[in-house]
MIDOSE-1310 file (N, C-alpha, C; in nm, 2 decimals, decimal comma, always signed):
residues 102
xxxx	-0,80/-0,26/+0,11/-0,73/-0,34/+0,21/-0,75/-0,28/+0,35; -0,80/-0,35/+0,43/-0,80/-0,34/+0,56/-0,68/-0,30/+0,63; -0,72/-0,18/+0,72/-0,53/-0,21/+0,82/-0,43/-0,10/+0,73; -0,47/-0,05/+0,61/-0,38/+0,07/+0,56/-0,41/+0,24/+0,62
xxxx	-0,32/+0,32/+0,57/-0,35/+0,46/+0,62/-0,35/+0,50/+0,53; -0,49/+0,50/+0,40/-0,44/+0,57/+0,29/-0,54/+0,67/+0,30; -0,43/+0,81/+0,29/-0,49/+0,94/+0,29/-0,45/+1,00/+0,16; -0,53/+0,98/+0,05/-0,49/+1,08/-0,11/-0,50/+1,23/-0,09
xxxx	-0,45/+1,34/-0,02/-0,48/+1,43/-0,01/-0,34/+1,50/-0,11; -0,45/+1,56/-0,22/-0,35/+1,69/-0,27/-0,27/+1,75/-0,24; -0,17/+1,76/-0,32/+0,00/+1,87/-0,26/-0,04/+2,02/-0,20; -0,11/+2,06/-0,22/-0,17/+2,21/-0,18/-0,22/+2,17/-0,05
xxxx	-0,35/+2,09/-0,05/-0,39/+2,02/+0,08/-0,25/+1,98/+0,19; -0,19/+1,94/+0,15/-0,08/+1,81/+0,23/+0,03/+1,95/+0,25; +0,10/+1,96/+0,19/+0,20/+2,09/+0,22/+0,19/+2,21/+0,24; +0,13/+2,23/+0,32/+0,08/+2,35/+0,45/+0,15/+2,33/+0,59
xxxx	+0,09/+2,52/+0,65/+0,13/+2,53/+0,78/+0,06/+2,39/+0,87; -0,07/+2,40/+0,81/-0,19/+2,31/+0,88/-0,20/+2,18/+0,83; -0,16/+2,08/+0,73/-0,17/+2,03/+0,59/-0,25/+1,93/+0,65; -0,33/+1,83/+0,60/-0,39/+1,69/+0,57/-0,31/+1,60/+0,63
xxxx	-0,34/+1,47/+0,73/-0,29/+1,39/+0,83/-0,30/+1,31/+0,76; -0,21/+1,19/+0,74/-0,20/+1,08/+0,68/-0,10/+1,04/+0,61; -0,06/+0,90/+0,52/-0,06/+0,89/+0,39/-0,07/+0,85/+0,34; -0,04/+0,84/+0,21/-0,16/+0,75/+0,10/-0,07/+0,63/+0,04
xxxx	-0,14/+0,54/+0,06/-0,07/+0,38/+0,04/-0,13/+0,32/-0,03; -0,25/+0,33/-0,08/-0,34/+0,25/-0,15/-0,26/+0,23/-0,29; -0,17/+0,30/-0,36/-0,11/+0,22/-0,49/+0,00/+0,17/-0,44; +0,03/+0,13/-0,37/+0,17/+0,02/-0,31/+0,14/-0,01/-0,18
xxxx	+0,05/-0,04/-0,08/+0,03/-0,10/+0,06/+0,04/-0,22/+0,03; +0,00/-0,33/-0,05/+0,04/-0,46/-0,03/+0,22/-0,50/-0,07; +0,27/-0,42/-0,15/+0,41/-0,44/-0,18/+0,50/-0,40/-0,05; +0,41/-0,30/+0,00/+0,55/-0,21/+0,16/+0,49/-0,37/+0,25
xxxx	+0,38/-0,38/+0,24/+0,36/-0,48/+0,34/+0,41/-0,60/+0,33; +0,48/-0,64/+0,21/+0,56/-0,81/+0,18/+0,69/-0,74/+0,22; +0,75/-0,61/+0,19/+0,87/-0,58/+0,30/+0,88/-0,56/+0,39; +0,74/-0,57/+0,47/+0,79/-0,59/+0,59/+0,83/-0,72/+0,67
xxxx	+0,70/-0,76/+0,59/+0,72/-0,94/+0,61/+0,82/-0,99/+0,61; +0,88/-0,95/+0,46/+1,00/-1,02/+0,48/+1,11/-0,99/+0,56; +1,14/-0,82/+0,64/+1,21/-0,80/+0,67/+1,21/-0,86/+0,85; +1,12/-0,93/+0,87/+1,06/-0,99/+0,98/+1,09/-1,12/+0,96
xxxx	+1,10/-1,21/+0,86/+1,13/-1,37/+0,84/+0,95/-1,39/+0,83; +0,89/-1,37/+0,79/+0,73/-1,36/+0,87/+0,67/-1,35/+0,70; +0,72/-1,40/+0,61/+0,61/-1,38/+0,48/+0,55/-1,53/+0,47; +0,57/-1,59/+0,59/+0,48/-1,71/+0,57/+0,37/-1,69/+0,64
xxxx	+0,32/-1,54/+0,69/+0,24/-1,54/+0,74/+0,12/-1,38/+0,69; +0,24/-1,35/+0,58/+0,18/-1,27/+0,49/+0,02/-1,28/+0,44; -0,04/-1,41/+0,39/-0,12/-1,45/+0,32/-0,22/-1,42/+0,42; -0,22/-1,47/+0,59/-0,32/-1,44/+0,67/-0,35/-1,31/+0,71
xxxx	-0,27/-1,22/+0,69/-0,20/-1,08/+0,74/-0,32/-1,01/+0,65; -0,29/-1,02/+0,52/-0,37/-0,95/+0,39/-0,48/-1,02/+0,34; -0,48/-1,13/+0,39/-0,66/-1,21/+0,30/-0,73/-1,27/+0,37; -0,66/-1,32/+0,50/-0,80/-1,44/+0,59/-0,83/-1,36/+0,69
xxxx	-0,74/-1,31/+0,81/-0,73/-1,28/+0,93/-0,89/-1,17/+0,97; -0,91/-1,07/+0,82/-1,02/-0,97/+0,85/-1,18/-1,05/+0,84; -1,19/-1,14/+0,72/-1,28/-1,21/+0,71/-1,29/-1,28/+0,79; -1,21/-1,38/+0,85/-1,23/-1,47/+0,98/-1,31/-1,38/+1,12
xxxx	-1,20/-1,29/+1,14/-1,26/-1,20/+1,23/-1,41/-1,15/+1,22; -1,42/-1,10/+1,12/-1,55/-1,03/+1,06/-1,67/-1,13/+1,02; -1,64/-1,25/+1,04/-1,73/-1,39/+0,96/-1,76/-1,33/+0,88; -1,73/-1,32/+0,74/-1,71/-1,30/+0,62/-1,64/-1,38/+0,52
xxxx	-1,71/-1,44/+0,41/-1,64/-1,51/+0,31/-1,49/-1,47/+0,23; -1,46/-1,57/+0,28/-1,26/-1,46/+0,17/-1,29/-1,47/+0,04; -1,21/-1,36/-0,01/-1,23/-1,32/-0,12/-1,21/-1,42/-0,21; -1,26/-1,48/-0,33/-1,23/-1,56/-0,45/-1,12/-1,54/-0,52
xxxx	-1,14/-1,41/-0,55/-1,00/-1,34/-0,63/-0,85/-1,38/-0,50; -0,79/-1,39/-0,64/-0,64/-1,35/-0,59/-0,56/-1,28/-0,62; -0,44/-1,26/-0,54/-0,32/-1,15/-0,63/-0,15/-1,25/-0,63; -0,10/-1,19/-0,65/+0,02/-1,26/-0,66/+0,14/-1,14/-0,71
xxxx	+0,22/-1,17/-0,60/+0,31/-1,03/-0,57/+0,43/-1,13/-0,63; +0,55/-1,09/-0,68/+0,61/-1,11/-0,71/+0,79/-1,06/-0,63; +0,88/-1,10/-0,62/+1,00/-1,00/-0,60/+1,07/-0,94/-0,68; +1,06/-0,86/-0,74/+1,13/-0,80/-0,89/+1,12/-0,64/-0,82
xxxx	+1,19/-0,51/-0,86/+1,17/-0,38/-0,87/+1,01/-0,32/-0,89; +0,98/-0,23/-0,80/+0,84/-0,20/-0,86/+0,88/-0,01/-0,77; +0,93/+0,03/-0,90/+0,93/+0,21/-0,86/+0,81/+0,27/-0,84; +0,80/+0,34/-0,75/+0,64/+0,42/-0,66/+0,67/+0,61/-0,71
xxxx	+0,58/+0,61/-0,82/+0,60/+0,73/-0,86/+0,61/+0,87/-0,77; +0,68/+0,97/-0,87/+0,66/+1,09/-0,75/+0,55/+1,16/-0,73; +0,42/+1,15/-0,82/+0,32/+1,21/-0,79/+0,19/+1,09/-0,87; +0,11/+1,13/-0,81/-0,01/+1,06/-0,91/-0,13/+1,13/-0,95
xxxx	-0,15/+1,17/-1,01/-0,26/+1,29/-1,07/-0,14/+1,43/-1,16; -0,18/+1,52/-1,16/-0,15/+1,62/-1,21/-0,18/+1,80/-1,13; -0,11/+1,87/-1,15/-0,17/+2,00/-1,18/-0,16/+2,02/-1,00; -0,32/+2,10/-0,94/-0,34/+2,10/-0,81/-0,40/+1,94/-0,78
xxxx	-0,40/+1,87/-0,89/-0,49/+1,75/-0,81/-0,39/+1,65/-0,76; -0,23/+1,67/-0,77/-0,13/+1,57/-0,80/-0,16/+1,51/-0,67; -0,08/+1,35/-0,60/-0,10/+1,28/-0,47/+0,05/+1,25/-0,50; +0,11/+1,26/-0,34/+0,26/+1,20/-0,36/+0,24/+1,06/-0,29
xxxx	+0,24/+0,98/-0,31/+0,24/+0,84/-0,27/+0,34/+0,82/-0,14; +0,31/+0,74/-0,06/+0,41/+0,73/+0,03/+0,52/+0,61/-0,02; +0,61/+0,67/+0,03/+0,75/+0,59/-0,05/+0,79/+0,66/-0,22; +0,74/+0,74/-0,21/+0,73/+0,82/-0,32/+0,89/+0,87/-0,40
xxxx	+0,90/+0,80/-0,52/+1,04/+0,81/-0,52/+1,14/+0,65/-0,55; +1,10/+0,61/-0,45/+1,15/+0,49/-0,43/+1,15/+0,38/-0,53; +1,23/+0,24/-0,47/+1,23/+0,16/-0,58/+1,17/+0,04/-0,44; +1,06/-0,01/-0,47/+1,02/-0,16/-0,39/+1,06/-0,25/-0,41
xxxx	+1,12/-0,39/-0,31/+1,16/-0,44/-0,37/+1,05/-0,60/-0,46; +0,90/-0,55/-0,40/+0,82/-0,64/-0,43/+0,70/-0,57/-0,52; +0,63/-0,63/-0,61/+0,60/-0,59/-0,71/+0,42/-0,64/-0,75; +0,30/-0,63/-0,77/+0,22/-0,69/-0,79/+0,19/-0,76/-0,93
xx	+0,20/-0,89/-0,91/+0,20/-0,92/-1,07/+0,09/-0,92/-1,16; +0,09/-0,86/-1,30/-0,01/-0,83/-1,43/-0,11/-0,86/-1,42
């Protein structure tokens, strides 16, 4: 997804004096981004936000595929990986209130 800040950097990397800049959104960026939308009145404008707006810009074909987000619970784990390789996700912990469906 275009327009995310997703930085996967390791708990050893990330929690330091010096640690890794970022965070990592790539397994929930389209879910935080339909709350924002909606927390805006603005999810009618969701669709252009995440699938036309970069293609258009970019003269590029939109994608074929689709997704379909749902509103239901979707909890954002506290780590993803294991060991030194683990990732804490941003919103990590949490319960979303939007969900990507199956």
């Amino acid at each position: 997804m275009r327009g995310s800040d997703s930085a996967p950097h390791a708990v050893p990397a990330k929690e330091t004096a010096c640690g890794c800049a970022g965070i990592f959104t790539a397994p929930c960026a389209l879910e935080i981004y339909a709350e924002v939308f909606e927390e805006e009145a603005a999810l009618d404008r969701f669709e252009a936000f995440a699938a036309l707006n970069g293609p258009e810009f970019y003269r590029l074909p939109v994608n074929a595929t689709r997704v379909t987000l749902r509103r239901e619970p979707c909890p954002v784990p506290e780590y993803i990986g294991e060991g030194e390789n683990a990732i804490v996700p941003f919103r990590a912990g949490e319960t979303l209130r939007w969900r990507l469906a199956g």
